[in-house]
N, C-alpha and C positions, 0 to 999 in steps of 0.2 A: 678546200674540200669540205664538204657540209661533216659536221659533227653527226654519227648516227644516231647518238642520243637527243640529238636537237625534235623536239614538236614540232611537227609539220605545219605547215600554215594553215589556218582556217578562216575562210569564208563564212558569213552567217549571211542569210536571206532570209527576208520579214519582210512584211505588211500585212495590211489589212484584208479580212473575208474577202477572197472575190478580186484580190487586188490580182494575181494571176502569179503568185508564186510560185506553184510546180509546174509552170511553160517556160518561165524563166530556169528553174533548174534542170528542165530537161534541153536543155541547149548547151547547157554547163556538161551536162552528161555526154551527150554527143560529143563535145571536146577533150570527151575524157577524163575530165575532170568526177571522181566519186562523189553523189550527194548521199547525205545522212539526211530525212526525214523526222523529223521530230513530232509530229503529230501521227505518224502513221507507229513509231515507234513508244509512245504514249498511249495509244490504241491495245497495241499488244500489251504492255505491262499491263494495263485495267484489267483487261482478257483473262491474262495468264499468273497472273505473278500473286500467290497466297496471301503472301501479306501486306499486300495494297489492298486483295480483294477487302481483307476482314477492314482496314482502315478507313477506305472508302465508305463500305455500308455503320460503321460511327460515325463516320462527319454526316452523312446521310441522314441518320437517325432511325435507318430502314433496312431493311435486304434489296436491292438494288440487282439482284441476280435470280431473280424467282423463275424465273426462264432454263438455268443454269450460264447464260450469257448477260453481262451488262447490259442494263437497261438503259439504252443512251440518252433517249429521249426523256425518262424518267431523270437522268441526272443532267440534261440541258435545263429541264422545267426548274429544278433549286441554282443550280449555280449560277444562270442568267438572271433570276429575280433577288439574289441572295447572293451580297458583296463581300459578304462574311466566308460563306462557303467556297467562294470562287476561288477567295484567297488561300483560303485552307485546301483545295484540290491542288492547288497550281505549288501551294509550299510542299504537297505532299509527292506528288508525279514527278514534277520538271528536275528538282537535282536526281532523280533516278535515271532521268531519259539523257540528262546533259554526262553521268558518269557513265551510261553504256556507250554516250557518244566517244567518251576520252578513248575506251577502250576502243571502238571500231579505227579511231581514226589511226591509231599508233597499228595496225593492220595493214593500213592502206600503205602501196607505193609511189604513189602520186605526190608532183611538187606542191600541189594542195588538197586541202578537199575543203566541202561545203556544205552545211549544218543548213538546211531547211526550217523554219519555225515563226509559228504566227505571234508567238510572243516571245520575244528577245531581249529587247530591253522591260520589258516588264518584270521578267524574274530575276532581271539581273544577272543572269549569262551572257550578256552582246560584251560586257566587260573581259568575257574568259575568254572571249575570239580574237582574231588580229585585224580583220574590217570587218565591215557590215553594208549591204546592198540594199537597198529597202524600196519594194517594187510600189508601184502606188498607181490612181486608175481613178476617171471621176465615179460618184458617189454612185448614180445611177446605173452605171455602167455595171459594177460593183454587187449592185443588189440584182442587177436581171440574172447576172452570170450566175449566184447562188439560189434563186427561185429554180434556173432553168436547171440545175445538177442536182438538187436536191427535193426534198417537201416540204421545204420550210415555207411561210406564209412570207409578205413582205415585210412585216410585224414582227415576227421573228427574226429575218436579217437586221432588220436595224438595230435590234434589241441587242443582237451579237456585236455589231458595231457599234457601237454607245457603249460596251463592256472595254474596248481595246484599248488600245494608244489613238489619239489621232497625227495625220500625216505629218501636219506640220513641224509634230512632238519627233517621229521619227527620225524627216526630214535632218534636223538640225544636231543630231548625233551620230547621222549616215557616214558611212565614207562615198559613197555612190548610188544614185539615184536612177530608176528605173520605169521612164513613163511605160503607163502598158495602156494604156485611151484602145479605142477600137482599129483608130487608122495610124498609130505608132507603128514602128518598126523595132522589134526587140532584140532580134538577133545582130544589129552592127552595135547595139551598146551592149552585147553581151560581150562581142568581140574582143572592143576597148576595153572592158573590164578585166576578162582574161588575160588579155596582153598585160597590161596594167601591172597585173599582178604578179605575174609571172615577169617581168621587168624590178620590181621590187623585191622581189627573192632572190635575184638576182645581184641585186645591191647589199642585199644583208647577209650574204652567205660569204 
């Protein structure tokens, strides 16, 4: 019988811009499986959360909320051209969004759940997870998909991706690998995944 004080199992899911990670979690979802969103939960803290706002506009050097809303664009334009700042955003947010994640997950009643997030191993969280899924998609494919969803120029996609991990980096500290190409099929490797998993908790409990 599972120990109730046992941590449930966590999934993490990564890649890069474009790579097609919330398709793949929403299949996770449909199975019932809970995802945690890390960037849309990253969103809110900037939004809401006082004293990031005030931190934010320091590492800034600005008001960054002159709107009464984050100026996102305004803080894509430094953190993308400024390695320094990026760093300093990412050390400032990610353990905020990785310890609302501890608490959501000890919430859930699911045999697992799954932590969404474009950077994982970069902040050095994919270590606090139990696997890692890391979706990936050629380059081009990549860049159309964030032109067509967003306003970015294609200049500016690239720019986001030259900031990231590259796949190969990912690749090689994955547990499981997720082609998402145009004419893949994602839903039978979601399948095996889930099984997968769910076979392994299986084994450890």
């Amino acid at each position: 019988m599972k120990n109730e004080k046992q941590s449930i199992f966590s999934l993490g899911v990564t890649g890069g811009i474009g790579s097609g990670k919330t398709s793949v979690c929403r299949i996770f979802s449909v199975l019932g499986v809970p995802v945690f969103s890390a960037d849309n939960r990253a969103r809110e803290i900037m939004d809401c959360d006082r004293e990031i706002i005030d931190k934010l506009n320091n590492i800034a050097g600005k008001d960054l909320y002159t709107s009464g809303y984050l100026d996102r664009t305004a803080l894509s334009a430094l953190i993308f051209k400024n390695p320094d700042i990026l760093k300093k955003v990412n050390s400032l947010i990610h353990p905020v969004v990785f310890d609302r994640f501890e608490k959501w997950k000890e919430e859930q009643s699911s045999q697992y759940v799954v932590m969404e997030a474009a950077i994982l191993f970069e902040t050095g969280n994919a270590r606090r997870l139990n696997m890692i899924a890391t979706v990936i998609a050629p380059v081009e494919e990549r860049i159309s998909r964030v032109i067509v969803r967003s306003r970015l120029t294609r200049d500016q996609v690239v720019e986001r991706m030259n900031n990231q991990m590259d796949d190969e980096a990912r690749i090689k500290m994955s547990d499981f690998i997720i082609h998402n190409a145009e004419n893949d099929m994602i839903i039978p490797t979601v399948l095996k995944i889930h099984k997968d998993i769910l076979n392994h908790i299986k084994r450890i409990d």
